[in-house]
C-alpha positions in Angstrom: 19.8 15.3 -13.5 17.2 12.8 -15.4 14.8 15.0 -14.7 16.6 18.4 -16.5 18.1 16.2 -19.6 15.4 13.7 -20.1 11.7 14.1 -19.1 12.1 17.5 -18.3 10.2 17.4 -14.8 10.8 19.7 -12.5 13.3 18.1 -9.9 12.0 20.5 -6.9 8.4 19.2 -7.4 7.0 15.6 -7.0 4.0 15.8 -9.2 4.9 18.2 -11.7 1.8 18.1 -14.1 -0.8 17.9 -10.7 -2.4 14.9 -12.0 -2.3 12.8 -8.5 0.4 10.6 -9.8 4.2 11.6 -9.0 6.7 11.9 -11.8 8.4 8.7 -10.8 5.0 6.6 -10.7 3.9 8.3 -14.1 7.6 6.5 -15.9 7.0 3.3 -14.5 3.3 3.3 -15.6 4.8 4.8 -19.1 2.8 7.6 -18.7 3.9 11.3 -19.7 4.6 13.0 -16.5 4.5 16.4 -18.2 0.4 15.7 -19.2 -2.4 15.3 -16.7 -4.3 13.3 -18.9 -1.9 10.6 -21.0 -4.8 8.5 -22.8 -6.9 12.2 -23.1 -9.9 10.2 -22.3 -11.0 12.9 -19.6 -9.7 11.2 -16.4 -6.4 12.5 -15.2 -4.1 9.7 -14.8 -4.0 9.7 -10.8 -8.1 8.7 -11.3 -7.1 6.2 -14.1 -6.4 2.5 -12.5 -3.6 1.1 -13.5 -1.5 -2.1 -12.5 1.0 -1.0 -9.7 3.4 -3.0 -7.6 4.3 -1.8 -4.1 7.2 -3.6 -2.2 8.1 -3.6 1.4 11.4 -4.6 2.5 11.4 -6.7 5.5 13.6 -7.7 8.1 17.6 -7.3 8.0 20.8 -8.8 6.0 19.7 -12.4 7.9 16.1 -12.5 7.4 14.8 -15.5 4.8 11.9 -13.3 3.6 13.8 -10.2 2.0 10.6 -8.2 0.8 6.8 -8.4 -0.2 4.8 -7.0 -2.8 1.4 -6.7 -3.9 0.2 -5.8 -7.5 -3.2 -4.8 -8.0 -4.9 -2.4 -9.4 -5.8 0.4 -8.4 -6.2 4.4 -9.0 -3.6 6.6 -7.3 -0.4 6.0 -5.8 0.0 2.9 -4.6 2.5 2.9 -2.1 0.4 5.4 0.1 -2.6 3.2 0.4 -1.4 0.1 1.9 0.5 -0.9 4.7 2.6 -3.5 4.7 4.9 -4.9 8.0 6.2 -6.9 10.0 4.0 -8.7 12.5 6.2 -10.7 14.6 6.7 -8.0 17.3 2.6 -8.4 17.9 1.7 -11.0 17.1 3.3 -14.1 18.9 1.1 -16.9 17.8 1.8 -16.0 14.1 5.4 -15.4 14.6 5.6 -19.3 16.3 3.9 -21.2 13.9 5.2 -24.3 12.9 7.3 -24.3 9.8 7.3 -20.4 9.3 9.8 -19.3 7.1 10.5 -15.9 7.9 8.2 -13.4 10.1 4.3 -12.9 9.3 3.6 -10.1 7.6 0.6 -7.7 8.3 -1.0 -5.9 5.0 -3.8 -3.6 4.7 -5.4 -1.0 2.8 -8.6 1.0 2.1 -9.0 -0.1 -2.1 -11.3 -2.0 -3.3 -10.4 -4.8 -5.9 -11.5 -8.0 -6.8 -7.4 -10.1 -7.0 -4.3 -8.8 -6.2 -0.7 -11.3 -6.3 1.1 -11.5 -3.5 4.8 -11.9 -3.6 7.1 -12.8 -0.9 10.8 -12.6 -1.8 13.3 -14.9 0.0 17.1 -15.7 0.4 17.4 -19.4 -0.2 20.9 -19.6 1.8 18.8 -18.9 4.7 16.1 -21.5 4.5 18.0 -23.9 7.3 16.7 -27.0 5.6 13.1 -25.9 3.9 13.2 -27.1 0.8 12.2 -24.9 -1.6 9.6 -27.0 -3.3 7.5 -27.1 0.0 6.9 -23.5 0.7 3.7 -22.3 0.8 1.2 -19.4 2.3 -1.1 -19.4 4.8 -3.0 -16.4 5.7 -4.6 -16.0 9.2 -8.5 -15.9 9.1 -8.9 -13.8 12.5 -12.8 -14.3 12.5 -12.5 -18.0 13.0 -9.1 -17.6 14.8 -7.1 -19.8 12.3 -4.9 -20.0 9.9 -5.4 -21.2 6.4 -3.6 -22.4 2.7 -3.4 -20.2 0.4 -4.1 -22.3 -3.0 -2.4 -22.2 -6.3 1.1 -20.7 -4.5 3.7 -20.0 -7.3 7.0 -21.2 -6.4 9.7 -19.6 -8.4 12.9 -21.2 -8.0 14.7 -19.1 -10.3 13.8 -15.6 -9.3 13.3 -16.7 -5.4 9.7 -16.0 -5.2 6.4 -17.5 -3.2 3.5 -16.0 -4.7 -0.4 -16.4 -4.7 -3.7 -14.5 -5.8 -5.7 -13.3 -3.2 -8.8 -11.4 -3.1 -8.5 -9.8 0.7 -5.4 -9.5 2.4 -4.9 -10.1 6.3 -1.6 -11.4 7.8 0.0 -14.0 5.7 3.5 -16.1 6.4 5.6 -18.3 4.4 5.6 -22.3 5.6 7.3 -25.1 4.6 4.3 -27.2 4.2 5.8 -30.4 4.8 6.6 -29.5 8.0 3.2 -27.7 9.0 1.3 -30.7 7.1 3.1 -33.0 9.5 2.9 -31.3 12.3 -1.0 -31.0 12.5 -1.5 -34.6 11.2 0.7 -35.9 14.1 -1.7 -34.3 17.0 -3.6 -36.1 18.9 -6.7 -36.1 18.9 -8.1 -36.0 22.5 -11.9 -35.7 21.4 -11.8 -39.1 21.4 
């Protein structure tokens, strides 16, 4: 309906200008979905980069991480060039880690970029005692076979978020930090 009374794309078509960008993309970019070329700098806009947010929704109705996006930029449409999931059902070690809040979550994808923020949204009436103030990310470093803080998390309080920078992306959880902190200084160590 929009599409007849408003931007005037054609609603049997994804990508009615052929530029490599679909209509819906092209409005939340504020692009004009009707031009291949916006800016008429000689690139059509699905060569242009752009900042674009893709979100996966994770889980069910009783999961404490809700969904995860990544903004970056990046040339194209976004939500075909990554993949982002949940890692629990391979990846046991992950999935068991002390003070996870949530399931892991696998992401990849083929762009190149130099930072990208990473967003985990969560319920906080599922949290079963994590405070909100302790939550942080680790990602897992499979080279070394170990898992590591992400720095400068972002809590968000407000909005519900955990969100860093990163500049690669791997499999990453949400921990309450306290708990993973304590656990780990608690070990022994039997190198002695």
């Amino acid at each position: 309906k929009d599409e007849i009374r408003v931007t005037f794309t054609d609603p049997l078509v994804a990508d009615t200008d052929e530029d490599g960008l679909k209509d819906g993309t092209e409005n939340k970019l504020s692009l004009n979905p009707l031009v291949k070329d916006t800016d008429s700098d000689g690139i059509l806009d699905g060569e242009e980069v752009y900042t674009q947010t893709t979100e996966t929704f994770i889980g069910d109705d009783e999961s404490v991480i809700e969904s995860v996006s990544v903004t970056v930029p990046c040339a194209g449409e976004i939500d075909e060039q990554f993949f982002i999931a949940d890692a629990s059902g391979w990846d046991e070690i992950a999935a068991n880690v002390v003070g996870i809040v949530g399931v892991p979550v696998e992401i990849a994808t083929d762009i190149e970029f130099e930072e990208a923020i990473l967003t985990f949204q969560y319920d906080p009436a599922l949290l079963n005692g994590a405070s909100e103030d302790n939550l942080g990310i680790l990602w897992y470093d499979k080279e070394n076979l170990e898992f590591v803080e992400m720095e400068n998390v972002t809590v968000d309080k407000t909005q519900h978020t955990v969100s860093c920078v990163t500049t690669h992306f791997s499999e990453y959880l949400v921990v309450d930090m306290k708990e993973w902190t304590d656990t780990w200084l608690s070990q022994t160590d039997y190198s002695q």
